[in-house]
C-alpha positions in Angstrom: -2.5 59.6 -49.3 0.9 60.3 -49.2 0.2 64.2 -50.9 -1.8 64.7 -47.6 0.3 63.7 -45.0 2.9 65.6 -46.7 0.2 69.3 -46.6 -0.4 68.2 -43.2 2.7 68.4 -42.2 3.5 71.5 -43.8 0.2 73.2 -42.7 0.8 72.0 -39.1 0.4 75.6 -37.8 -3.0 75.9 -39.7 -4.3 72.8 -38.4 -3.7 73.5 -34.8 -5.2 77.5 -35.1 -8.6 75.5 -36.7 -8.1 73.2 -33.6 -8.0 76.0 -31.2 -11.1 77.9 -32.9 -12.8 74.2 -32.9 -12.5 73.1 -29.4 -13.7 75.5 -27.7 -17.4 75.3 -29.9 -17.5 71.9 -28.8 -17.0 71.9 -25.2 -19.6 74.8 -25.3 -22.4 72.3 -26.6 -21.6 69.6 -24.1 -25.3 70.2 -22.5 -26.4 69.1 -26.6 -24.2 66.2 -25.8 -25.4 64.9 -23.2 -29.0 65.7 -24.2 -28.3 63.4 -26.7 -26.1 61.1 -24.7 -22.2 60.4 -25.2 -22.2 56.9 -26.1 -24.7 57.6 -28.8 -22.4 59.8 -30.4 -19.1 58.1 -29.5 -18.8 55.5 -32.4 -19.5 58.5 -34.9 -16.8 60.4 -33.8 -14.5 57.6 -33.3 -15.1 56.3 -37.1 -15.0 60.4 -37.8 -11.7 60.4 -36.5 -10.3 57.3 -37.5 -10.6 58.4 -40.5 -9.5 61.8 -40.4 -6.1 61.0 -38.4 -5.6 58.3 -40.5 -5.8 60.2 -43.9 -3.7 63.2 -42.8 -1.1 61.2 -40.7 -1.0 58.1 -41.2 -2.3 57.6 -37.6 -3.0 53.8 -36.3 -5.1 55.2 -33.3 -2.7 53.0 -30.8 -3.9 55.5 -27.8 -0.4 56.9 -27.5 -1.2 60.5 -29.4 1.5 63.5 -29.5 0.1 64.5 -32.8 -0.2 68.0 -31.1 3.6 67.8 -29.5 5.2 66.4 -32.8 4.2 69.0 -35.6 1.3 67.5 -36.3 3.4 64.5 -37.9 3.0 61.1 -36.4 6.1 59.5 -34.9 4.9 56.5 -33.1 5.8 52.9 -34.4 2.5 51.5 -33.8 2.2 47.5 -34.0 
């Protein structure tokens, strides 16, 4: 785990460019969204990116998120 934090960090700069092509895909199907309905798809996405944040940074999803301020490197001490 420790070997992908570390390529995280150092990709930071790739991460955010696939974030910026991302983002905009997915507010473009928010009418597929809601067609399905948000809190259908919320726990998916919130065990998607538990895991996801977790793996790369070590993230304990305490709500306080500068991931995108900070390098892509988590700096929070989370309880």
């Amino acid at each position: 785990m420790y070997a992908m934090r570390l390529w995280a960090t150092r990709h930071a700069r790739l991460l955010e460019a696939g974030y910026n092509i991302f983002d905009p895909i997915v507010k473009a199907l928010d009418p597929l969204w809601r067609g399905i309905g948000y809190k259908r798809l919320e726990k998916p996405f919130v065990v998607l990116e538990t895991w996801t944040k977790g793996a790369l940074f070590d993230c304990q999803m305490c709500g306080r998120c500068i991931l995108r301020a900070s390098g892509m490197s988590c700096s929070m001490n989370c309880p």
